[in-house]
mmCIF file of the N, C-alpha and C atoms, coordinates in Angstrom:
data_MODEL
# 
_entry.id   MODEL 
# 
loop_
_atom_site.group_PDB 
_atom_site.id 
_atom_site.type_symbol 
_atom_site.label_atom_id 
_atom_site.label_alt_id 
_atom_site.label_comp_id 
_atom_site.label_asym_id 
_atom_site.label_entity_id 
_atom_site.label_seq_id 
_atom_site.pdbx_PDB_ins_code 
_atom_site.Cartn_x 
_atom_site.Cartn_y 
_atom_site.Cartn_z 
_atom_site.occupancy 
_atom_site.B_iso_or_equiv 
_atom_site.pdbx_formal_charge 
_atom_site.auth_seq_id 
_atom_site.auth_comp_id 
_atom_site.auth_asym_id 
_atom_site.auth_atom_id 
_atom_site.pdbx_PDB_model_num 
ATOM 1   N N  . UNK A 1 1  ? 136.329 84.199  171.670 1.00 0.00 ? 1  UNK A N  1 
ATOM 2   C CA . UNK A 1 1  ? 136.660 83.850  170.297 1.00 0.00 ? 1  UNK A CA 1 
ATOM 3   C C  . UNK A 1 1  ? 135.886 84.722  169.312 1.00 0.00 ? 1  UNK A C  1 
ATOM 4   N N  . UNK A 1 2  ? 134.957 84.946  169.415 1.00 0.00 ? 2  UNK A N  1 
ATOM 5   C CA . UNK A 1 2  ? 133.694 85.652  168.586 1.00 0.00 ? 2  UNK A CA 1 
ATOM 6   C C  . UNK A 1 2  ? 134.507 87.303  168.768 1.00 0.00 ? 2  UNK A C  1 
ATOM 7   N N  . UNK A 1 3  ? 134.406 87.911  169.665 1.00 0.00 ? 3  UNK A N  1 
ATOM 8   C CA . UNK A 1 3  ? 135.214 89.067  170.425 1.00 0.00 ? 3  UNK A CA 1 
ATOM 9   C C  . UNK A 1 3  ? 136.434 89.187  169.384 1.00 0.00 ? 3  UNK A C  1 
ATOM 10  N N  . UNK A 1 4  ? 137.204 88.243  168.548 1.00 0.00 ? 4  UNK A N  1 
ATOM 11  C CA . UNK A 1 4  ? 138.470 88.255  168.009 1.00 0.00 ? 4  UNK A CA 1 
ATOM 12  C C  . UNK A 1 4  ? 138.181 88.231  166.545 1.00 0.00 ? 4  UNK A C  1 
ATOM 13  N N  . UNK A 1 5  ? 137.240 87.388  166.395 1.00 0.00 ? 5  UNK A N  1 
ATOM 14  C CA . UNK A 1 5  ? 136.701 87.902  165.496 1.00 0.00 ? 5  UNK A CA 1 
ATOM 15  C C  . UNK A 1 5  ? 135.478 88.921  164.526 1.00 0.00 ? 5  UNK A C  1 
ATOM 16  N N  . UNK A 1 6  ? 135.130 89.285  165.395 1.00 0.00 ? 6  UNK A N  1 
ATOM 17  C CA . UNK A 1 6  ? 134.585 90.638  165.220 1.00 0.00 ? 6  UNK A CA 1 
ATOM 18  C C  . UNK A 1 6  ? 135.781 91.640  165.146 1.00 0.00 ? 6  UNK A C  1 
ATOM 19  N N  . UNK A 1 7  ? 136.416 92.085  165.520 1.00 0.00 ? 7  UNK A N  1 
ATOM 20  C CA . UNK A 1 7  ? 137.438 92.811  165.852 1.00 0.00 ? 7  UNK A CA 1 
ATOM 21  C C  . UNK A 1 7  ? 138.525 92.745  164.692 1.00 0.00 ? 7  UNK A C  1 
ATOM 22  N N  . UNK A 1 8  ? 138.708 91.670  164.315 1.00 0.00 ? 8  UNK A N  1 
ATOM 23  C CA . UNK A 1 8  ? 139.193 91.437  163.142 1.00 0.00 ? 8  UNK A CA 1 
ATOM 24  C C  . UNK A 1 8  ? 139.175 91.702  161.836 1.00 0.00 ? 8  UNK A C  1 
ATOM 25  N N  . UNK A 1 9  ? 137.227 91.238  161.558 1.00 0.00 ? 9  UNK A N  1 
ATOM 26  C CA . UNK A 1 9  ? 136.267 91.622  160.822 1.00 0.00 ? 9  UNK A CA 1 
ATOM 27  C C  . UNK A 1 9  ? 136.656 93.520  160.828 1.00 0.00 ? 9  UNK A C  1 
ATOM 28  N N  . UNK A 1 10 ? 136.026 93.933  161.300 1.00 0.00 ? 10 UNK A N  1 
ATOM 29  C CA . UNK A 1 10 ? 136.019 95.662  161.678 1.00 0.00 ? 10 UNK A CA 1 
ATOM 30  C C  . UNK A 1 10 ? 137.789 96.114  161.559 1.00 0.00 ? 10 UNK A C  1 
ATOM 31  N N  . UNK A 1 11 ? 138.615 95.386  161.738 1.00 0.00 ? 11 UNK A N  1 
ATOM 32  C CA . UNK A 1 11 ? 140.102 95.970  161.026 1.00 0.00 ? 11 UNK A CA 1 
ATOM 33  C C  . UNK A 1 11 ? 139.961 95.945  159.352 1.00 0.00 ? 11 UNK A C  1 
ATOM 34  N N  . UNK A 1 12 ? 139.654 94.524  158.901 1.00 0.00 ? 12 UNK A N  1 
ATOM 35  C CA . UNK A 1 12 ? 139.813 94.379  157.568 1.00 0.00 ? 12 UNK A CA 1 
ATOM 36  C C  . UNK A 1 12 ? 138.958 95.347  157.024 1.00 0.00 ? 12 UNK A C  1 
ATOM 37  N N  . UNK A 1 13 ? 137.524 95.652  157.532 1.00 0.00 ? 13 UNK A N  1 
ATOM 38  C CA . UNK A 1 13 ? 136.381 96.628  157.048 1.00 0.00 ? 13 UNK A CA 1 
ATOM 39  C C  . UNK A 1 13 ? 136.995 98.156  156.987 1.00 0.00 ? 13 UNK A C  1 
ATOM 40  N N  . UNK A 1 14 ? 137.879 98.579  157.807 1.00 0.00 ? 14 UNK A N  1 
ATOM 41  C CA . UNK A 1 14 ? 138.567 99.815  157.860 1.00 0.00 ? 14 UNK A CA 1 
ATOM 42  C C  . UNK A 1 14 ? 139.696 99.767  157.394 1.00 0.00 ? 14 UNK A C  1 
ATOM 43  N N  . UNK A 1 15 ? 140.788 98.561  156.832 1.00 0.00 ? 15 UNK A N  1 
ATOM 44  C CA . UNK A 1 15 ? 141.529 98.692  156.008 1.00 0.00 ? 15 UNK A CA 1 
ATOM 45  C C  . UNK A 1 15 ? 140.916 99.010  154.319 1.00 0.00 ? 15 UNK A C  1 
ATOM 46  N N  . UNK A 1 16 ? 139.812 97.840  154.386 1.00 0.00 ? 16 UNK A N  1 
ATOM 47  C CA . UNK A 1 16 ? 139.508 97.865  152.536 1.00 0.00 ? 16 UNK A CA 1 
ATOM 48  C C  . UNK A 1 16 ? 139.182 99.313  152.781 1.00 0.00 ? 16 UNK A C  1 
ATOM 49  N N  . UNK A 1 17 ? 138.688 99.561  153.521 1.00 0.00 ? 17 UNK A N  1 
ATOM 50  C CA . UNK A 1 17 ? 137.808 101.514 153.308 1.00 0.00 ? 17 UNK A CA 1 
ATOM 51  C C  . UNK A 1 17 ? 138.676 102.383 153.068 1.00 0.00 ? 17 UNK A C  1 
ATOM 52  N N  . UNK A 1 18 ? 140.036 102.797 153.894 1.00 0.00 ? 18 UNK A N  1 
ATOM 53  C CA . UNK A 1 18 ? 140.807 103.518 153.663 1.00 0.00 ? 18 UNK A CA 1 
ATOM 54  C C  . UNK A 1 18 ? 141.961 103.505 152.387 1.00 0.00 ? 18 UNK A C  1 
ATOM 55  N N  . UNK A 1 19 ? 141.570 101.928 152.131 1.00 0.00 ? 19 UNK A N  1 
ATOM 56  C CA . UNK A 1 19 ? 142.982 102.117 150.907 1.00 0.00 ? 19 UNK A CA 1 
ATOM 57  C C  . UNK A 1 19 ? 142.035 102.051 149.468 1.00 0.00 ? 19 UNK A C  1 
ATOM 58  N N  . UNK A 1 20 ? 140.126 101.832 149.756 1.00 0.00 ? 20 UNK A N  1 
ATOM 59  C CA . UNK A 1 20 ? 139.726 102.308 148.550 1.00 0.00 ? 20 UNK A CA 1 
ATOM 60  C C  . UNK A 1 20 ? 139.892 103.602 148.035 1.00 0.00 ? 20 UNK A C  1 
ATOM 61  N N  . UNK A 1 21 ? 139.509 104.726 149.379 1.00 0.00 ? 21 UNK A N  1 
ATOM 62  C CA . UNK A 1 21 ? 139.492 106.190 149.403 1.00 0.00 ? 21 UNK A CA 1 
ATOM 63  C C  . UNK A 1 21 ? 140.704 106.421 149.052 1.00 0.00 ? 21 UNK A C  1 
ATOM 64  N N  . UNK A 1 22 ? 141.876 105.840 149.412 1.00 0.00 ? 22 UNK A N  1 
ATOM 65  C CA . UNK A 1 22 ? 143.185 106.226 148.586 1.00 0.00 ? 22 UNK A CA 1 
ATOM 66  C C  . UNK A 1 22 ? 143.500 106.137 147.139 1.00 0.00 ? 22 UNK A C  1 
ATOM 67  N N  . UNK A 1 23 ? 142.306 104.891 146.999 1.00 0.00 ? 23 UNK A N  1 
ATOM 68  C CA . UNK A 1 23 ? 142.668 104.375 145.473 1.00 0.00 ? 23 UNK A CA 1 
ATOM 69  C C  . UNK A 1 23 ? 141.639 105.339 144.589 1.00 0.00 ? 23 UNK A C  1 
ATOM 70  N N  . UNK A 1 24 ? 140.624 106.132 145.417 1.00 0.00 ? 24 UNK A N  1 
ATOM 71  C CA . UNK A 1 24 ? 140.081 106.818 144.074 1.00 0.00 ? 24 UNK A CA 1 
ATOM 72  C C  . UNK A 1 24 ? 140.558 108.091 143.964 1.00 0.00 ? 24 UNK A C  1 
ATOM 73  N N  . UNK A 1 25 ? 141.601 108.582 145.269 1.00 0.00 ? 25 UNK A N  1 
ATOM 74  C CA . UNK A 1 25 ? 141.767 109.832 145.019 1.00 0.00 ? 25 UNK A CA 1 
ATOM 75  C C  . UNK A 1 25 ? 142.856 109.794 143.784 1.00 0.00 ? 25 UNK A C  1 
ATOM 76  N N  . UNK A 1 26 ? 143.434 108.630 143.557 1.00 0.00 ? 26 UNK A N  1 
ATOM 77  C CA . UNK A 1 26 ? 145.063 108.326 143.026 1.00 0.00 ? 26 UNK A CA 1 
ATOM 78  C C  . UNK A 1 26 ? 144.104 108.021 141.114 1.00 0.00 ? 26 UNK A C  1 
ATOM 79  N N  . UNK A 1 27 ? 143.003 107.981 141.238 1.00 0.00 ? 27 UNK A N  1 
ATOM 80  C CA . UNK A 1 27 ? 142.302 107.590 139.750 1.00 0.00 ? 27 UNK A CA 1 
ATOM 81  C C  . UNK A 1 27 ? 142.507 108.845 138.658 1.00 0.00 ? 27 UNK A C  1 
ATOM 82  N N  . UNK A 1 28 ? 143.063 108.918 137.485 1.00 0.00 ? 28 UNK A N  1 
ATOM 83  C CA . UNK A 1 28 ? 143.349 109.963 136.933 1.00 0.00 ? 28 UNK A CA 1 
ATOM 84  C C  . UNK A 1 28 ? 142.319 110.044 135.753 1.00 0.00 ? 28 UNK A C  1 
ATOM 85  N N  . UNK A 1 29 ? 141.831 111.295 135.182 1.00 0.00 ? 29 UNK A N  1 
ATOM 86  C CA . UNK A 1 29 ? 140.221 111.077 134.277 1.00 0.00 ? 29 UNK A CA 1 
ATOM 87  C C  . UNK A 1 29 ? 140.369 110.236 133.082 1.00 0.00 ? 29 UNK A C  1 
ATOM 88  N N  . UNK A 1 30 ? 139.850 109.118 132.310 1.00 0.00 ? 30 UNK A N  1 
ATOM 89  C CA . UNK A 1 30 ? 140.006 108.747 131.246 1.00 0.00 ? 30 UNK A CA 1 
ATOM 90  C C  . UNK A 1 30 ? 139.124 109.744 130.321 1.00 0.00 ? 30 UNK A C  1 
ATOM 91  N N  . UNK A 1 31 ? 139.697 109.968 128.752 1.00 0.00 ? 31 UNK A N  1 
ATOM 92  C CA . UNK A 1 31 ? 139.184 110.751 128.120 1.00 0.00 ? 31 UNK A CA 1 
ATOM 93  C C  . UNK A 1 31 ? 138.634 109.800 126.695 1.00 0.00 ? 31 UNK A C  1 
ATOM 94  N N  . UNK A 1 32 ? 137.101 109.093 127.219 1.00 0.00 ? 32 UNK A N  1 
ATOM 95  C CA . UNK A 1 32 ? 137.427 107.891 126.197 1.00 0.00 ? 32 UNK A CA 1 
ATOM 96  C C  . UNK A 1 32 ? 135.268 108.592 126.287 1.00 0.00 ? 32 UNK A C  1 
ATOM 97  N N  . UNK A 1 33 ? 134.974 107.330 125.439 1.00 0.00 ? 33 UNK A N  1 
ATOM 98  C CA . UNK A 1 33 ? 133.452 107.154 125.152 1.00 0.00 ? 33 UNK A CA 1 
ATOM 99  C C  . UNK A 1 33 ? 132.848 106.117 125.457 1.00 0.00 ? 33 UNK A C  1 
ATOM 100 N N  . UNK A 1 34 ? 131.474 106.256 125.986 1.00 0.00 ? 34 UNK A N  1 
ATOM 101 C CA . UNK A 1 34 ? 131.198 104.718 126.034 1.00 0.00 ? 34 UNK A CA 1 
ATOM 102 C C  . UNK A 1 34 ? 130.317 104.559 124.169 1.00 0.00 ? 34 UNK A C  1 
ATOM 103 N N  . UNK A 1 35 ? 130.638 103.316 123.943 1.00 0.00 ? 35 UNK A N  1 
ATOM 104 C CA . UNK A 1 35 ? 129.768 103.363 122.561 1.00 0.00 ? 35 UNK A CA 1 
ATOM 105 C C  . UNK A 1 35 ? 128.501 102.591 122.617 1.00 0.00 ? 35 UNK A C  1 
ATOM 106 N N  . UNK A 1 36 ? 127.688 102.326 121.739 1.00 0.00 ? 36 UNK A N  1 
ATOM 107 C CA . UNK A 1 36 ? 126.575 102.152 122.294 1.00 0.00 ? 36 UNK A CA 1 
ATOM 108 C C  . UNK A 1 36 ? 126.637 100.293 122.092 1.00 0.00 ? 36 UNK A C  1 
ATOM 109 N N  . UNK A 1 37 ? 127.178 99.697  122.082 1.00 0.00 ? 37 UNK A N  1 
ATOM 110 C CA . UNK A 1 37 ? 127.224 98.254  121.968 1.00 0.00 ? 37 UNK A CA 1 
ATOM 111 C C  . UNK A 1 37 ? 127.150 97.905  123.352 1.00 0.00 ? 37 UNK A C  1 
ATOM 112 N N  . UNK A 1 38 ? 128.223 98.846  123.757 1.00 0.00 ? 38 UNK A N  1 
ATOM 113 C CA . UNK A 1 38 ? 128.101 98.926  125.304 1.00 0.00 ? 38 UNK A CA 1 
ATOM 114 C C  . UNK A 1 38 ? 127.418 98.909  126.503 1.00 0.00 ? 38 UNK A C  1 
ATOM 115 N N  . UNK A 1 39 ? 126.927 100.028 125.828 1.00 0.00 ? 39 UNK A N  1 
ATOM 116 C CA . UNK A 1 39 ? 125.288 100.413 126.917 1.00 0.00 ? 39 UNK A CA 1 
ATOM 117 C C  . UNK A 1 39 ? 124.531 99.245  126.375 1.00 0.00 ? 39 UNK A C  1 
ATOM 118 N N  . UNK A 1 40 ? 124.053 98.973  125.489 1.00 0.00 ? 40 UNK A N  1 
ATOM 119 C CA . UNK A 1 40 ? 123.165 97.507  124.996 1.00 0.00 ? 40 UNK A CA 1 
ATOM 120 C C  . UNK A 1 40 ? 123.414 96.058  125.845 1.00 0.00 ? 40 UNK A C  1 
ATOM 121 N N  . UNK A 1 41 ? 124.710 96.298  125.614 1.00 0.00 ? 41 UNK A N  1 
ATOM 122 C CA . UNK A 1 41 ? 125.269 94.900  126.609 1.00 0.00 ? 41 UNK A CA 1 
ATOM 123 C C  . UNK A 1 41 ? 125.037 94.692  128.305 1.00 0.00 ? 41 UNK A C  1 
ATOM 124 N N  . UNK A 1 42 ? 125.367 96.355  128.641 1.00 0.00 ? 42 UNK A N  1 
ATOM 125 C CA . UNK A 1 42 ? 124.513 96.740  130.099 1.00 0.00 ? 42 UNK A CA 1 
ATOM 126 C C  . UNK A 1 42 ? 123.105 96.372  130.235 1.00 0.00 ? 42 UNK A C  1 
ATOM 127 N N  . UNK A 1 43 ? 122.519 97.430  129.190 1.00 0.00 ? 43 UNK A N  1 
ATOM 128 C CA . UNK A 1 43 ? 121.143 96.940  129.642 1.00 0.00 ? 43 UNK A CA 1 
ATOM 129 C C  . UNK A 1 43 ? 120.568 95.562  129.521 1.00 0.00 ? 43 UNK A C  1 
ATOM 130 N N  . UNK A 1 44 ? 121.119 94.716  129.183 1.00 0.00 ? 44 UNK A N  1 
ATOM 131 C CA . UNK A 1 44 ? 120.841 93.158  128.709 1.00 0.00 ? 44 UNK A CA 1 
ATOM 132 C C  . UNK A 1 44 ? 121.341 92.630  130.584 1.00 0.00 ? 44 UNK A C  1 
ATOM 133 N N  . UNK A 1 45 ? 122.649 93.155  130.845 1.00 0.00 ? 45 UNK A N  1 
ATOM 134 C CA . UNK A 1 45 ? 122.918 92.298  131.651 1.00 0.00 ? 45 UNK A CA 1 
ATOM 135 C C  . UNK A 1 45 ? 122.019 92.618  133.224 1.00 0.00 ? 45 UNK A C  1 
ATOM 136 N N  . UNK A 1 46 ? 121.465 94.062  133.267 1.00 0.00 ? 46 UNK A N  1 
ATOM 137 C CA . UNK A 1 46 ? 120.510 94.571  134.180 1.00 0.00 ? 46 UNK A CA 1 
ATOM 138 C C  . UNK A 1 46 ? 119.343 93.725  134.147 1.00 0.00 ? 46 UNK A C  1 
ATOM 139 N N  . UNK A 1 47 ? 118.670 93.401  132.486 1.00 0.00 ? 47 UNK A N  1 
ATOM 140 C CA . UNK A 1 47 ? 117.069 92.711  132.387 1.00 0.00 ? 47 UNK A CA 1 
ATOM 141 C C  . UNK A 1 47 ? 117.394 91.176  133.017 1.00 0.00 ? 47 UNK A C  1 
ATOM 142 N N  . UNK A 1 48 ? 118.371 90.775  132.489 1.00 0.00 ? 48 UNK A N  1 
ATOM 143 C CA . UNK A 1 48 ? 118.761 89.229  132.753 1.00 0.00 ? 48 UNK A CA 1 
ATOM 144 C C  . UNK A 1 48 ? 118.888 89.405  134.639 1.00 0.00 ? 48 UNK A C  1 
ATOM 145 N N  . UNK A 1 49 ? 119.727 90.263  135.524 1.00 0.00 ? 49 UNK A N  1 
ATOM 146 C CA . UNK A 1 49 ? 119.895 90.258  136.880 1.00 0.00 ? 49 UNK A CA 1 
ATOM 147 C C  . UNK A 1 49 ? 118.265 90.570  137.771 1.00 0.00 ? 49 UNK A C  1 
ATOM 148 N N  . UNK A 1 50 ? 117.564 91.500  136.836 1.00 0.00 ? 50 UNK A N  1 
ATOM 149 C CA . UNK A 1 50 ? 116.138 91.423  137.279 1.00 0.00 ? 50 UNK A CA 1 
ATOM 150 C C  . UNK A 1 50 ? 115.681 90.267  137.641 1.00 0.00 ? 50 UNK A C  1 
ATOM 151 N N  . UNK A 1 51 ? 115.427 89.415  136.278 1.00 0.00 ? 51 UNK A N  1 
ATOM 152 C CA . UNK A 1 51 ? 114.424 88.491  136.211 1.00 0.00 ? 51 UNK A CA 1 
ATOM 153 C C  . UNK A 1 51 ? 115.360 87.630  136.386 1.00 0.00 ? 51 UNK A C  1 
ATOM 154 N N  . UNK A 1 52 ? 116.826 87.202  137.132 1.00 0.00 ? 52 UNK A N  1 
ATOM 155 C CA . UNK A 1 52 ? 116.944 86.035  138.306 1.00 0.00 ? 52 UNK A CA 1 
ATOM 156 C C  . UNK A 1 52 ? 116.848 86.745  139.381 1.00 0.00 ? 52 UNK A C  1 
ATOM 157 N N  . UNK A 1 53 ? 116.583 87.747  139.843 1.00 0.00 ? 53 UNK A N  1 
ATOM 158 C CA . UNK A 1 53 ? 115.776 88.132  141.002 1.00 0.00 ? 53 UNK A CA 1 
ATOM 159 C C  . UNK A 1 53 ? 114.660 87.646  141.394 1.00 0.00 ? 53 UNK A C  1 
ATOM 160 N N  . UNK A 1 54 ? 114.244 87.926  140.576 1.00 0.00 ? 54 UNK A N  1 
ATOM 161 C CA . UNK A 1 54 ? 112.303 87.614  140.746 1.00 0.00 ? 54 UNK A CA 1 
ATOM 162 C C  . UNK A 1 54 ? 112.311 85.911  140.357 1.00 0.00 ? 54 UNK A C  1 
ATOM 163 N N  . UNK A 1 55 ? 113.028 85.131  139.405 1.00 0.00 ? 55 UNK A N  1 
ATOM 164 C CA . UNK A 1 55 ? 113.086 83.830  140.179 1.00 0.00 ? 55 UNK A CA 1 
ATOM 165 C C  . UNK A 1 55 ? 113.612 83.146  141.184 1.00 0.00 ? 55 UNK A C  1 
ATOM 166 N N  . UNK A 1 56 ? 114.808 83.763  141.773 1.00 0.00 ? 56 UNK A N  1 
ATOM 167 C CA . UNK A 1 56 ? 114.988 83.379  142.817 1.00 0.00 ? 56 UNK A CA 1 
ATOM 168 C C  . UNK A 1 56 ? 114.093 83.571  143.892 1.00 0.00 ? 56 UNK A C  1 
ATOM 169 N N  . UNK A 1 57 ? 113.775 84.823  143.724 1.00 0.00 ? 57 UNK A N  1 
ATOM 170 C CA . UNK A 1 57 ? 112.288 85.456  145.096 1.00 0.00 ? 57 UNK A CA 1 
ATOM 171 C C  . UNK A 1 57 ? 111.078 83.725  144.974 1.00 0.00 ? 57 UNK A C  1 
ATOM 172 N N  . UNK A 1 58 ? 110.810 83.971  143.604 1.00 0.00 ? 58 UNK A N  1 
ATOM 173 C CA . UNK A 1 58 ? 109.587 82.730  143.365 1.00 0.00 ? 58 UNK A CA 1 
ATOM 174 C C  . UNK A 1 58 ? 109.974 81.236  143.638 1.00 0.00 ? 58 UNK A C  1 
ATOM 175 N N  . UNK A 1 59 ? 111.215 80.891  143.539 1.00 0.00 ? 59 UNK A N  1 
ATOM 176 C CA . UNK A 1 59 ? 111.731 79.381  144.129 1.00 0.00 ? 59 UNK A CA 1 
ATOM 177 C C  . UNK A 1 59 ? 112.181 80.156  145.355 1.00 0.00 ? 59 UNK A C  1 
ATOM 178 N N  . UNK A 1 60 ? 112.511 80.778  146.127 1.00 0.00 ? 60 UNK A N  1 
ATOM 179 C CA . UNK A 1 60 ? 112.474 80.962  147.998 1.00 0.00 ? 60 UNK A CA 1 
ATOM 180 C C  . UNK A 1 60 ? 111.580 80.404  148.643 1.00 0.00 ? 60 UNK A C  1 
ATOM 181 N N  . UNK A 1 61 ? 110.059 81.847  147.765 1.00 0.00 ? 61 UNK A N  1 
ATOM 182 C CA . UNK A 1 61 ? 108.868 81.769  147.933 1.00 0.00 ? 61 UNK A CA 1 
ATOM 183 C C  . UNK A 1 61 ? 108.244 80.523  148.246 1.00 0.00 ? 61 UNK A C  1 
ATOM 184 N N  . UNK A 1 62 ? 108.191 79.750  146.717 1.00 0.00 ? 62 UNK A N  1 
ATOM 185 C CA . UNK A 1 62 ? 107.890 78.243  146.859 1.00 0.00 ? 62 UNK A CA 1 
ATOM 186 C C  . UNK A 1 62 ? 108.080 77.098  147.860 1.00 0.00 ? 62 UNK A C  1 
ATOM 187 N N  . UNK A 1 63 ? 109.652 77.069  148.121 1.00 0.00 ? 63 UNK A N  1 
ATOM 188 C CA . UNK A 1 63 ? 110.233 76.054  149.028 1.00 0.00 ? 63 UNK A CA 1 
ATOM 189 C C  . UNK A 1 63 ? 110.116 76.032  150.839 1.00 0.00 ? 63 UNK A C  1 
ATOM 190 N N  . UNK A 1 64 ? 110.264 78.174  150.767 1.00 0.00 ? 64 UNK A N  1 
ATOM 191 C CA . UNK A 1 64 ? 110.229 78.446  152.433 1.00 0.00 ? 64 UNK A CA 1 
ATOM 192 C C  . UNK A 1 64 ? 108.929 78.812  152.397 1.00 0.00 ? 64 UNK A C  1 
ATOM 193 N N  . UNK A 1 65 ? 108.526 80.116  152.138 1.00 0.00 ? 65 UNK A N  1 
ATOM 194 C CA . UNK A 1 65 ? 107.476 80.819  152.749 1.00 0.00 ? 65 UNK A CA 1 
ATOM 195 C C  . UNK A 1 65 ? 105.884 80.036  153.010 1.00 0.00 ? 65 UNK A C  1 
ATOM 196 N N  . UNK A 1 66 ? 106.147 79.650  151.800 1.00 0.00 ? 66 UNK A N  1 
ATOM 197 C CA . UNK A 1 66 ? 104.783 78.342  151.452 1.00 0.00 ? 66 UNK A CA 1 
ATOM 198 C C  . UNK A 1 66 ? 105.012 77.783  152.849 1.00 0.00 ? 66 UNK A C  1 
ATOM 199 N N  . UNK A 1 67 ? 105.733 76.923  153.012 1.00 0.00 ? 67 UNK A N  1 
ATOM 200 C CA . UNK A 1 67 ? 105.450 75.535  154.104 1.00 0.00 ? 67 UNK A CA 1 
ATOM 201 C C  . UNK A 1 67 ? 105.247 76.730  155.400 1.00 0.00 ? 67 UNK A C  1 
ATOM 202 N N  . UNK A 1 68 ? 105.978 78.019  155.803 1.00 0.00 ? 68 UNK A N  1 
ATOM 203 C CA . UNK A 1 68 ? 105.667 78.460  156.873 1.00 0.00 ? 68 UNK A CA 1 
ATOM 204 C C  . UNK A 1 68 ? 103.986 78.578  157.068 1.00 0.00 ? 68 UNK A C  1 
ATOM 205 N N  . UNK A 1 69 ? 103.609 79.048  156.230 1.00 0.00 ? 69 UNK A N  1 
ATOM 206 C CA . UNK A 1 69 ? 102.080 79.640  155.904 1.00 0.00 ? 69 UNK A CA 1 
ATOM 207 C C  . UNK A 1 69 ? 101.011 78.819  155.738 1.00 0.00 ? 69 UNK A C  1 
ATOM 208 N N  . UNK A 1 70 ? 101.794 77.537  155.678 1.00 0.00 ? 70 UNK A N  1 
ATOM 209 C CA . UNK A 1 70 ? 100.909 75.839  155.573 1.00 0.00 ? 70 UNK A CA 1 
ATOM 210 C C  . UNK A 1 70 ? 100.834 75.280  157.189 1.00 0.00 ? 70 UNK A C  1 
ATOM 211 N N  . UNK A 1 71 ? 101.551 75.632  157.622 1.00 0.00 ? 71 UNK A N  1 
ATOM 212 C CA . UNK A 1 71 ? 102.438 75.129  158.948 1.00 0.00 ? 71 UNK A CA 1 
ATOM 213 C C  . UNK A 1 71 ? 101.212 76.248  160.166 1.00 0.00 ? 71 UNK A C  1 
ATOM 214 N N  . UNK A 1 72 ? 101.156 77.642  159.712 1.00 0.00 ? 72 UNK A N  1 
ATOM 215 C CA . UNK A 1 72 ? 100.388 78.373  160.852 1.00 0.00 ? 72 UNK A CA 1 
ATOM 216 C C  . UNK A 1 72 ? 98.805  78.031  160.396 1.00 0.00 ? 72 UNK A C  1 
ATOM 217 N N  . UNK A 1 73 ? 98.581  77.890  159.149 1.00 0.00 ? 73 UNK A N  1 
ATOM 218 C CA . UNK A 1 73 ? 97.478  77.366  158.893 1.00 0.00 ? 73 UNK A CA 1 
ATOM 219 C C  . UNK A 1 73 ? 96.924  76.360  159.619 1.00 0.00 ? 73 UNK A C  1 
ATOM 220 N N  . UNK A 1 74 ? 97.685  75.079  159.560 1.00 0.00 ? 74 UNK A N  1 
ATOM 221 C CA . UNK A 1 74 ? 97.896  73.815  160.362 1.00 0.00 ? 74 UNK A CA 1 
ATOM 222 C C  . UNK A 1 74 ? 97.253  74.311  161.829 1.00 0.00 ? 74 UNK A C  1 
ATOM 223 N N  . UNK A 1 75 ? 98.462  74.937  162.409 1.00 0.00 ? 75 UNK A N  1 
ATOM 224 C CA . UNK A 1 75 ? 97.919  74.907  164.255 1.00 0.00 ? 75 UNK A CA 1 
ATOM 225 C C  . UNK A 1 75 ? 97.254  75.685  163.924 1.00 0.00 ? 75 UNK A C  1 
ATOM 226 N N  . UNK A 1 76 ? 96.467  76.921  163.174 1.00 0.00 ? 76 UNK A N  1 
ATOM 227 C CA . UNK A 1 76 ? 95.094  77.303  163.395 1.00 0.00 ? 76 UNK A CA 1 
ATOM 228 C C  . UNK A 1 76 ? 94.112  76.586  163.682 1.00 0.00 ? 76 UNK A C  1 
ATOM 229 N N  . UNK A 1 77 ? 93.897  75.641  162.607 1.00 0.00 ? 77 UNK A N  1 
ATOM 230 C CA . UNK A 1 77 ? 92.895  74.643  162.338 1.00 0.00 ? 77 UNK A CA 1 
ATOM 231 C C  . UNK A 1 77 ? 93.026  73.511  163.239 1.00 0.00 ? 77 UNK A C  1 
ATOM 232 N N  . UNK A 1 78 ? 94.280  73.213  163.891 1.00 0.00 ? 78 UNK A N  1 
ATOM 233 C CA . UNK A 1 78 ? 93.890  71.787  165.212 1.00 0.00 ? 78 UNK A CA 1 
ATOM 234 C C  . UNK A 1 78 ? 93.319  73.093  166.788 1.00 0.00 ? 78 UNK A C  1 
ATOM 235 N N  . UNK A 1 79 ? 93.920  74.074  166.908 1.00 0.00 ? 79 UNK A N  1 
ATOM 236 C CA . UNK A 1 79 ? 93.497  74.834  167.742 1.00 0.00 ? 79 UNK A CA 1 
ATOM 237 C C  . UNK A 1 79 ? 91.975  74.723  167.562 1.00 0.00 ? 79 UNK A C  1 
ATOM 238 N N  . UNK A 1 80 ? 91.702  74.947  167.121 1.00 0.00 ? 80 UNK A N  1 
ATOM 239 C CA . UNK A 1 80 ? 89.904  75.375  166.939 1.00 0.00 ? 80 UNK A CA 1 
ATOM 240 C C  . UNK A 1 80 ? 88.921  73.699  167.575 1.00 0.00 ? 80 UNK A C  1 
# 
């Protein structure tokens, strides 16, 4: 079952691939500008994707890594 789907997986992965490469050769140049409201709005939406990075990292951090690191602490300290 796994075998069928892997196999499956790896068709769809080599369909999206080949009909992207089709789709950019078929892209014709736009002759336009970006203006700068634009780029402003980018860089806003880059600072904002940062910093839910780095809170998501810090609530991971918090919930998983903590208790692992509490947990080897633990059997250190009954070992001894």
């Amino acid at each position: 079952m796994i075998d069928i789907i892997k196999a499956t997986a790896s068709l769809m992965l080599s369909v999206a691939l080949i009909a992207g490469f089709f789709f950019t050769l078929s892209i014709k140049p736009a002759h336009a500008y970006i203006e700068l409201g634009s780029v402003g709005f980018l860089l806003q939406m880059l600072i904002a994707s940062a910093f839910g990075a780095v809170f998501t990292l810090k609530i991971y951090w918090r919930n998983t890594i903590s208790k692992v690191f509490a947990r080897i602490r633990g059997s250190n300290t009954t070992a001894e």
